[in-house]
C-alpha positions in Angstrom: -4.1 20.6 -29.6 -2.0 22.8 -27.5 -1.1 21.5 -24.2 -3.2 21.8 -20.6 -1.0 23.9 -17.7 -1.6 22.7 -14.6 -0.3 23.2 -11.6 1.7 20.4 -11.8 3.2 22.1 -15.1 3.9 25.3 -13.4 5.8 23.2 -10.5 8.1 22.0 -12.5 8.5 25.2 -14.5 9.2 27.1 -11.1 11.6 24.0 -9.8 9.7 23.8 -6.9 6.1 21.5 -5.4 3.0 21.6 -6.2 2.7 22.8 -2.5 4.3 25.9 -3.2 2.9 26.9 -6.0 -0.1 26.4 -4.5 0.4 28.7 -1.3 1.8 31.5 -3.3 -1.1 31.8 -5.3 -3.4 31.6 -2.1 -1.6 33.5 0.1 -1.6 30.6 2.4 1.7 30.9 3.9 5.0 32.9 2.9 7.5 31.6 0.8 11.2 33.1 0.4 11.3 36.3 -2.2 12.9 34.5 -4.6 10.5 31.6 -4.6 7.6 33.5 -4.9 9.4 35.4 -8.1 9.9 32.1 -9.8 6.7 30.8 -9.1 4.7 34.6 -10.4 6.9 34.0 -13.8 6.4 30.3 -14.4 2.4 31.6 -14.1 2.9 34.5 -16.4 5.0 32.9 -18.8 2.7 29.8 -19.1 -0.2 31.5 -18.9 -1.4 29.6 -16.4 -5.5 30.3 -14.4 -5.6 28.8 -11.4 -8.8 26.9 -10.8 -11.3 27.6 -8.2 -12.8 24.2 -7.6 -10.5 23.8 -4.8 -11.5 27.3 -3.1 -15.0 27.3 -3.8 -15.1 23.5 -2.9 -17.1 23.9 0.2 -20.2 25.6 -1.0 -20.4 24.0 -4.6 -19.3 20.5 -3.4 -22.4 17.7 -4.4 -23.7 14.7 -2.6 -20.8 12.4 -3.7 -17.3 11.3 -2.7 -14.2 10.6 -4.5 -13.0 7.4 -3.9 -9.4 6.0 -5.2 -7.9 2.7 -4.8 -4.9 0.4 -6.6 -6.9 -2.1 -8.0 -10.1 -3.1 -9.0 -9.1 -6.6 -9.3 -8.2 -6.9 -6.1 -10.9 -8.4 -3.5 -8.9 -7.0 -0.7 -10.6 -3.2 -1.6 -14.3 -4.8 -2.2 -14.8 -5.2 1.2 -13.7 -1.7 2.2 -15.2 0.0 -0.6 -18.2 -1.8 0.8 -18.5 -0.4 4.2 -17.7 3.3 2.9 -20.5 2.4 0.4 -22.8 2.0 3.1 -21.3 4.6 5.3 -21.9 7.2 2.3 -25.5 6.0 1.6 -26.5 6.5 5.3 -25.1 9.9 5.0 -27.4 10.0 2.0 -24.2 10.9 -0.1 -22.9 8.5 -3.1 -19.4 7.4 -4.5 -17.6 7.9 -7.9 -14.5 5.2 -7.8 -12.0 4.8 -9.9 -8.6 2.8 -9.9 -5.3 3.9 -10.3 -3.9 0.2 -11.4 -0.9 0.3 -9.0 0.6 3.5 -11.2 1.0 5.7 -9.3 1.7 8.6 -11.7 -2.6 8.2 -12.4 -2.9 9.7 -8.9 -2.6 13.4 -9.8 -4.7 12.7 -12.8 -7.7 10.4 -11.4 -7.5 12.9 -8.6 -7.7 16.0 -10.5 -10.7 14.3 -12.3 -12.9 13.7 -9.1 -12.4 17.3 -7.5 -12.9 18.9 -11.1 -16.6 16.6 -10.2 -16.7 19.0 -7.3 -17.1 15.7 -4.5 -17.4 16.5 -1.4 -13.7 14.8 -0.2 -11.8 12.0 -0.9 -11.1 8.4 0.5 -7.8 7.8 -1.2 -5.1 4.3 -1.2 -2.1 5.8 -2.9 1.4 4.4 -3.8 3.0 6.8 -1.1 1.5 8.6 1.7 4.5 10.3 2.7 6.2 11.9 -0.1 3.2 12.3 -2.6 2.7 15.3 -5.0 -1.2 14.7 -4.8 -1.6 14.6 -1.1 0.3 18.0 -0.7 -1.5 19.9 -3.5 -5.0 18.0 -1.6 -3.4 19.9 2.1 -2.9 22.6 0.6 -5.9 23.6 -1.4 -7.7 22.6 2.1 -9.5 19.9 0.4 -10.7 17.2 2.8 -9.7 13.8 2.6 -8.7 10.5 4.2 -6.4 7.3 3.0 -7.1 3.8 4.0 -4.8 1.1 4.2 -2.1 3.5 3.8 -0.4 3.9 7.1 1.3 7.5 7.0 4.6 7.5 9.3 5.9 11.4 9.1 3.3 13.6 7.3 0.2 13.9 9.8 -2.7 12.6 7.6 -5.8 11.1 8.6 -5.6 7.0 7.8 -7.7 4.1 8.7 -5.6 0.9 8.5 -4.0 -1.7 10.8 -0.7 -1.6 12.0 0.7 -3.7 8.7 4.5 -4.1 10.2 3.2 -5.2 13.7 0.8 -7.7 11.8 3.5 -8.9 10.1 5.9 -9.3 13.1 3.3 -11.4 14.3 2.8 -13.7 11.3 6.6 -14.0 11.2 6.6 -14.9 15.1 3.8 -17.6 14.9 6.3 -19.2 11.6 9.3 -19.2 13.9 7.3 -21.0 16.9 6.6 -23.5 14.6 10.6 -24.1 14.0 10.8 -22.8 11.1 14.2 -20.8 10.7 14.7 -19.9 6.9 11.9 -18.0 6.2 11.4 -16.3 2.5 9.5 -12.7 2.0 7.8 -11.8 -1.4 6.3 -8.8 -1.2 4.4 -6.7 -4.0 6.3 -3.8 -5.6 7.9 -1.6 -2.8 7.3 1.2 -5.3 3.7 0.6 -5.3 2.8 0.0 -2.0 3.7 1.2 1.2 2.2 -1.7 3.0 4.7 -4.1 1.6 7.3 -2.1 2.6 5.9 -2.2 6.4 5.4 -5.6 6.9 8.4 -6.7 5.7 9.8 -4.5 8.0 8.1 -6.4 10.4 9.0 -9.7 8.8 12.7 -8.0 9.5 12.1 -7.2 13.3 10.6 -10.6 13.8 13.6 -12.5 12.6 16.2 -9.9 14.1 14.7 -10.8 17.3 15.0 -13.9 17.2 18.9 -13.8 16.0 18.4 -15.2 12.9 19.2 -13.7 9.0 16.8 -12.8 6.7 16.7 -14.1 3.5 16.8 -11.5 0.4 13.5 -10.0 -0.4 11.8 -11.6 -3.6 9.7 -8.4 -5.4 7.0 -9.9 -8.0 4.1 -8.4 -9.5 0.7 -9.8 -8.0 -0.9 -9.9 -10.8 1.6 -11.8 -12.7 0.4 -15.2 -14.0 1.5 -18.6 -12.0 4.1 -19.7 -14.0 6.2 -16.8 -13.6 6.3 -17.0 -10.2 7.0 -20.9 -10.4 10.3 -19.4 -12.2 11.4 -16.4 -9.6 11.1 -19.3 -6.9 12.6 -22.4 -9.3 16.3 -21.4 -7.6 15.7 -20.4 -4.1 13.6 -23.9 -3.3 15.7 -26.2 -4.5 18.4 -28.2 -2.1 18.4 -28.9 1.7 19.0 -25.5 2.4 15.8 -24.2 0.8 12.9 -21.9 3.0 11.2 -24.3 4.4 8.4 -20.9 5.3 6.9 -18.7 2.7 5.6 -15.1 4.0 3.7 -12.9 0.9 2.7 -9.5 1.4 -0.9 -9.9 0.2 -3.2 -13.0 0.1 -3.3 -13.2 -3.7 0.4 -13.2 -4.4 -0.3 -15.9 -1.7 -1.8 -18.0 -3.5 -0.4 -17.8 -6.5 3.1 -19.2 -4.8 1.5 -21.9 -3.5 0.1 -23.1 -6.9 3.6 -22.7 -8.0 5.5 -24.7 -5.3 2.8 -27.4 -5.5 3.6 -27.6 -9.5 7.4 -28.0 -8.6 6.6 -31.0 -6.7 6.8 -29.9 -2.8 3.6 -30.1 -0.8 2.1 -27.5 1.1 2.2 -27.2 3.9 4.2 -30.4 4.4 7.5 -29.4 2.6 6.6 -25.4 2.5 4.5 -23.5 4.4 2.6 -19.8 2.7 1.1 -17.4 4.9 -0.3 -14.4 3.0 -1.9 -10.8 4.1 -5.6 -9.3 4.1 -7.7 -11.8 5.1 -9.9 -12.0 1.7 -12.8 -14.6 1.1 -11.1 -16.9 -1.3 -8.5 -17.7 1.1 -11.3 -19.7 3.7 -12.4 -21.6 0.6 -9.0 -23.2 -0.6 -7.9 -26.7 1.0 -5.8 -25.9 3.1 -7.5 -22.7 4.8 -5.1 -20.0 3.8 -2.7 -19.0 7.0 -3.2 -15.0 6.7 -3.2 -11.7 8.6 -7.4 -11.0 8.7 -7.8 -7.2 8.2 -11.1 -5.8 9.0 -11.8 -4.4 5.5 -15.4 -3.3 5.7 -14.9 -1.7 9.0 -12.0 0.1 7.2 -13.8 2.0 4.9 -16.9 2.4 7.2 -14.2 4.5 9.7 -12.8 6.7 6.7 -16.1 7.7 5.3 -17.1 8.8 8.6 -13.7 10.2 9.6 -13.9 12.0 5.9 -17.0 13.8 7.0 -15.6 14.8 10.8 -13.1 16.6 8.0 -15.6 18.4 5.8 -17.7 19.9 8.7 -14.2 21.3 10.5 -12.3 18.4 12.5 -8.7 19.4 12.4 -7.3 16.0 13.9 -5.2 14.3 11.1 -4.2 11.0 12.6 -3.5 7.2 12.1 -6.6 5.0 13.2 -5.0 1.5 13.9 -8.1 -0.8 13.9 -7.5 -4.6 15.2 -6.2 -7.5 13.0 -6.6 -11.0 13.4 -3.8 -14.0 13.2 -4.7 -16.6 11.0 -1.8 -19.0 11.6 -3.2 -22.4 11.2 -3.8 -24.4 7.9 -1.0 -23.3 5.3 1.2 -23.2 7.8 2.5 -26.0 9.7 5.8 -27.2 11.9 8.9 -27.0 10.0 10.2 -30.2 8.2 13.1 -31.6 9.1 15.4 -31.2 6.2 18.5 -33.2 5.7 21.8 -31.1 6.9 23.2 -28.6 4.5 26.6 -28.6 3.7 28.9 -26.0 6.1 29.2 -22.7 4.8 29.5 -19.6 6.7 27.6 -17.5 8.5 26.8 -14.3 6.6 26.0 -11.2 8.7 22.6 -10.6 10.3 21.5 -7.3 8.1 18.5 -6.3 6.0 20.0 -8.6 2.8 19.7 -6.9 -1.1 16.5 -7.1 -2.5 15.8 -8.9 -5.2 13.4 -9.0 -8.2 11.9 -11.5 -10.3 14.8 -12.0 -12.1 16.8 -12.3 -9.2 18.8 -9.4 -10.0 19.6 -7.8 -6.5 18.7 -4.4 -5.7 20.1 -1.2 -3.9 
């Protein structure tokens, strides 16, 4: 079966984005000469149509919207697909979701698959909302959509979300009022998710205030099972100079630690205290209440269904939408224990340390 050119294909044919190729077949901006000569030969020698469903998208476009999140898995997106749900059904339109599984090569592809459905516009969470391939060929094709949870900080996109690294300056604050000092940040895959990159920038700002080092990020897949967590974390609790907090980047990663430090034998939140992020359901039922940043989920994706359609009938504005969080900082987390002393060792410097990965391996 001979292989599909896309645009993508000519991109990388030209050496140049999706972007560009994009514009000089539109017209929509100039390019330099010699640009515009690579990107006319990569189309001629590949042979390559461009489509129309991005150009005729306003007056063929049905009564449905493209929606894209990480994870179906996840009860962190129920809630928001929820609300733009219900947003979308008042505006008497429907939704086609799909789930891109924290990959974030699917984007292009589940994206490409919606438009070629001729929605109406998009409500996207993507790996990267900065430097993404998808996003620019969505800009510049003039197709309207808006990202939730993602929280843009160059490119001027519209984005519903909460301000993650403030949140987690916050969580990390409320941890060091309770005396705790060494405090440990797992986060989900930086690569994946933009939001784990912000708060522990915040978890970074928090302790920098406050004069004291971080410890080395600990990267670990959410979805991992238990006892692979209970091994990234067998080295860095043991001994009298162990974390005595535990900040994760999202609520199930959460609590997934904390089954994991109750089967090595420490008590939470006696010996260790776990705050996670999001705010889901689950986290209210477990004994103790999960300590968490409380996103407003449903009101999320309510605000980028009807910022979406401000897009479709003409709004130009393409901004961040911080809506308000709420600080959980009671039940998994609890004043500091008093450890017996460590033994003397210098002090190292007060910078952002290596991360680190599951294996411990650190990173650059």
């Amino acid at each position: 079966m001979p292989q599909t050119v896309t645009i993508r294909t000519v991109a990388e044919h030209a050496g140049c984005s999706i972007a560009t190729v994009s514009r000089v077949l539109n017209g929509t901006a100039r390019t330099s000469a010699e640009v515009e000569a690579r990107v006319r030969a990569a189309v001629a020698e590949l042979g390559f149509r461009p489509s129309e469903i991005g150009r005729s998208l306003k007056t063929l476009r049905t009564r449905t919207l493209g929606v894209v999140i990480p994870s179906l898995t996840n009860p962190v997106f129920a809630g928001s697909v929820a609300g733009m749900e219900a947003e979308a059904r008042h505006r008497a339109h429907t939704l086609l979701l799909t789930a891109t599984d924290y990959d974030a090569e699917r984007e292009w592809e589940l994206v490409g698959t919606l438009v070629a459905q001729r929605v109406a516009g998009l409500v996207l969470t993507v790996a990267d909302p900065d430097n993404n391939a998808t996003l620019d060929w969505l800009d510049a094709e003039r197709i309207p959509y808006v990202l939730v949870y993602n929280e843009p900080q160059g490119a001027s996109r519209a984005s519903v979300t909460v301000d993650n690294a403030g949140a987690s300056r916050a969580l990390t604050q409320a941890f060091l009022a309770a005396g705790h000092r060494r405090l440990l940040f797992i986060a989900g895959r930086f690569s994946t998710s933009d939001r784990s990159r912000l708060r522990h920038q915040g978890y970074l700002a928090a302790m920098a205030a406050a004069g004291l080092e971080p410890e080395p990020v600990l990267e670990l897949d959410y979805l991992a099972d238990t006892a692979a967590h209970r091994a990234a974390l067998a080295g860095l609790l043991a001994g009298p100079d162990r974390p005595t907090g535990i900040i994760c980047s999202n609520d199930l990663l959460a609590l997934s630690v904390i089954a994991a430090v109750r089967e090595m034998g420490l008590a939470v939140p006696q010996d260790v205290s776990v705050a996670g992020f999001d705010g889901i359901a689950i986290g209210r039922l477990v004994t103790p209440v999960l300590a968490t940043v409380d996103q407003p989920t449903r009101r999320m994706g309510e605000r980028a269904v009807a910022r979406l359609f401000d897009l479709i009938e003409g709004e130009r504005a393409r901004t961040v939408e911080h809506l308000p969080f709420e600080l959980r900082a009671a039940g998994t987390l609890a004043p500091a224990p008093h450890l017996p002393p460590a033994a003397p060792k210098g002090r190292r410097a007060a910078t952002p340390s290596p991360r680190q990965t599951a294996s411990g391996k650190a990173l650059r």
